[in-house]
N, C-alpha and C positions, 0 to 999 in steps of 0.2 A: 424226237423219235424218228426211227426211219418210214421213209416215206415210198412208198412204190406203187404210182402214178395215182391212182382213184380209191386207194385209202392208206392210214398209215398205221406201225408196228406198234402196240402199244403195251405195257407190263403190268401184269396183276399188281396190286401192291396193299389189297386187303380183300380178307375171305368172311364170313359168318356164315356159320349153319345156324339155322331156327328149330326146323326139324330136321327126320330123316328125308324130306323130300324139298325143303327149304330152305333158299340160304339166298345171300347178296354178297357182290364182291365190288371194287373199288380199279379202275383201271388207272393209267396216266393219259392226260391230255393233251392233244398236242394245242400248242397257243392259236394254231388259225382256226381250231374246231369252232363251231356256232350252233347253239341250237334255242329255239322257243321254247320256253316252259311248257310241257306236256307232250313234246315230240317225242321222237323214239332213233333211236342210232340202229344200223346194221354191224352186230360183229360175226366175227370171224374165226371160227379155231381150225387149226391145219390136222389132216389125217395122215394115218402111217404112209400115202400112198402120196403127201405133199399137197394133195389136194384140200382147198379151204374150202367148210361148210359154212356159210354163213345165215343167219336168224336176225328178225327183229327186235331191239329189246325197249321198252321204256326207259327214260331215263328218271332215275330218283333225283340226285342232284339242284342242285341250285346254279341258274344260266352262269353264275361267277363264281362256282367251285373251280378249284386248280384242280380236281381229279372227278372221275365222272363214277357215279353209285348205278348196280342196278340189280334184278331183283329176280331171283330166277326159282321154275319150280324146275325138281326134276325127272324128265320123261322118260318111264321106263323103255328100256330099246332103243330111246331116243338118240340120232346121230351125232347132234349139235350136245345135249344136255349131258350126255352119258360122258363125252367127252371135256365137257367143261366141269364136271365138278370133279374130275382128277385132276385139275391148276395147281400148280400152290403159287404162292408170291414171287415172283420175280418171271416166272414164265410169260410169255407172244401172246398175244390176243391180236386180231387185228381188227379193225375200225374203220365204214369206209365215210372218209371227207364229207357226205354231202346228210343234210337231216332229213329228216321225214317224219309225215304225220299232221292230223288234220284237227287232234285233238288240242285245242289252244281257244285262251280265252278272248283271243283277238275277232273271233267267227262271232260275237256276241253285240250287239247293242242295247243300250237302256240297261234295264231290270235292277231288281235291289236283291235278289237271293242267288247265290250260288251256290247249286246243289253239284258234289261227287258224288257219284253211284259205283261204287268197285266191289268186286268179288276178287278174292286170293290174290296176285300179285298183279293185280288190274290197277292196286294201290299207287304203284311207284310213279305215274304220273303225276296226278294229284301233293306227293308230296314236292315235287318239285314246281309244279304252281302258285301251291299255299308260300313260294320262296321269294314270289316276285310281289315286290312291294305293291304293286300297283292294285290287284284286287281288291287288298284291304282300304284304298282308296276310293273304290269306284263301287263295293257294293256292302249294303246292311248286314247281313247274314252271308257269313260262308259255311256250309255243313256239309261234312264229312263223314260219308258210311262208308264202314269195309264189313264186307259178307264173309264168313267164313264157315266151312262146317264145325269144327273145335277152337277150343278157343287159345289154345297153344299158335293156332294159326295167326291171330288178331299180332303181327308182328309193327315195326315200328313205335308202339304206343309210347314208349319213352319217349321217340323225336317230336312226334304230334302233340304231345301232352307239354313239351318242353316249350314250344311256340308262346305258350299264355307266360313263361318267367322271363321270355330271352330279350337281352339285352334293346337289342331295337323292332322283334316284333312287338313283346310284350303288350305295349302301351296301345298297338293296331287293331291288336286280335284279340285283348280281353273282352270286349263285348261282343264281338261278334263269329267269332271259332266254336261250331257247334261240333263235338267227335261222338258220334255213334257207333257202338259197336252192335254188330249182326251176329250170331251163331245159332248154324241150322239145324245141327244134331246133339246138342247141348242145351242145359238149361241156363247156360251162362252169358254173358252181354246185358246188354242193355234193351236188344229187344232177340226173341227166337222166330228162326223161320226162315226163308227167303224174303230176300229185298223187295221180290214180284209181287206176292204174296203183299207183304206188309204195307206196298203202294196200293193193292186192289183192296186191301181191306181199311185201309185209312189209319194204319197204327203206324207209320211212318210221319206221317206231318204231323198224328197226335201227339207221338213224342218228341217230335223238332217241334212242335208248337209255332208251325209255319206250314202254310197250304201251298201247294202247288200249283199256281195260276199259269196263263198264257202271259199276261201282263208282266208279271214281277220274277216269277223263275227262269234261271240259267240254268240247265242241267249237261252235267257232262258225267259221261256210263262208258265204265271201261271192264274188261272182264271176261268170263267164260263165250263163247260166243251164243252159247244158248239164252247165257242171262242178258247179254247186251240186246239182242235180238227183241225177247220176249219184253225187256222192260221199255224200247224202243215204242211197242205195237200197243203197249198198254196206255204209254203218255199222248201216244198220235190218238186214241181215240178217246183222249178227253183236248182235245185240238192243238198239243205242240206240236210242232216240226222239227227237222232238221236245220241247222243252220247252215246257209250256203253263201257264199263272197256278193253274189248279186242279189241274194234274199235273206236277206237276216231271219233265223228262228228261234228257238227256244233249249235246244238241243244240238251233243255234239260228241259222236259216238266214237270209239278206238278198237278193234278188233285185233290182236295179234295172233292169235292163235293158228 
């Protein structure tokens, strides 16, 4: 693709709407791109005046996809969003070279449970972690909640749910891939209410049937910044931390918004 100096051109080349205000699309990759599972890429889209806005976006994907997924709500007014879900396939996106993001399962030591915490499209992280072989190596339990308000929202479930047939996770992840579904203004999922909520009141680990210790849990919260925030202050005062390169903790927060 073309390249022009600190990131390069890259072409739609798949769209999905979920809702009216949700959808994922598929770029091309260029072959020097790199990124960590649970990073996030900066794109790009040009305005009528030539000038490129660019956003951070999660990457869905798996580190050894030939094309990169990613996962977008859209903002009413918004410069970048309003703009990008008039693409269609074949149209410029741009991309810039370098990755970002501190959400990665590398920040971790020890523990036997990996918990994701996501709200709305806080998701597409996560699923590109759950891609790298190596978790299902290193830890007992991996559980996966996404929070949504309706349950139209609860998108992906087909890929998540695919993981327990596919060919070379299957055999990884049959006993240990927990998927919970959240819906907060609905009677539907697997549990109602907010994620905050069902941490403070203990119907979260009652129906993962797994506690939340200092000792044994990984937790990684990606999402509205209100829910990252608040479910942050809830786990620090039962004594997780943040996990830092010279202080390993228990936690490992992503903010895009």
């Amino acid at each position: 693709m073309a390249k022009e100096g600190k990131y390069t051109v890259e072409k739609i080349t798949y769209l999905k709407q979920w809702t009216d205000h949700l959808f994922s699309f598929k770029i091309t990759r260029d072959s020097a791109y790199k990124f960590i599972p649970g990073q996030f890429a900066r794109l790009g889209v040009k305005k009528e005046d030539d000038t490129i806005v660019w956003r951070p976006y999660s990457i869905v994907s798996a580190d050894y996809d030939e094309e990169l997924e990613f996962y977008s709500i859209v903002v009413p007014d918004g410069e970048f969003t309003q703009k990008l879900k008039d693409l269609k396939c074949g149209d410029d996106i741009y991309i810039d070279k370098t990755n970002y993001g501190l959400l990665t399962t590398d920040r971790f030591e020890n523990g036997k449970d990996l918990w994701f915490l996501s709200t709305g499209t806080g998701l597409a992280p996560f699923i590109s972690i759950m891609y790298d072989f190596s978790i299902w190596e290193q830890y007992d339990k991996v559980i996966l909640v996404h929070g949504v308000r309706e349950e139209n929202e609860l998108t992906y479930q087909e890929e998540i749910n695919s993981f327990f047939t596919h060919e070379y996770y299957g055999e990884l992840v049959k006993d240990k891939l927990q998927y919970i579904k959240v819906v907060s203004r609905e009677t539907t999922g697997d549990l109602n209410g907010r994620i905050t909520t069902l941490i403070e009141n203990g119907e979260l680990e009652k129906f993962a049937n797994t506690p939340i210790t200092i000792e044994s849990s990984r937790i990684m919260i990606c999402g509205n910044p209100q829910m990252v925030d608040d479910t942050r202050k809830i786990l620090a005062a039962r004594g997780l931390t943040i996990s830092k390169r010279a202080n390993p903790g228990n936690m490992a927060v992503e903010n895009l918004w």
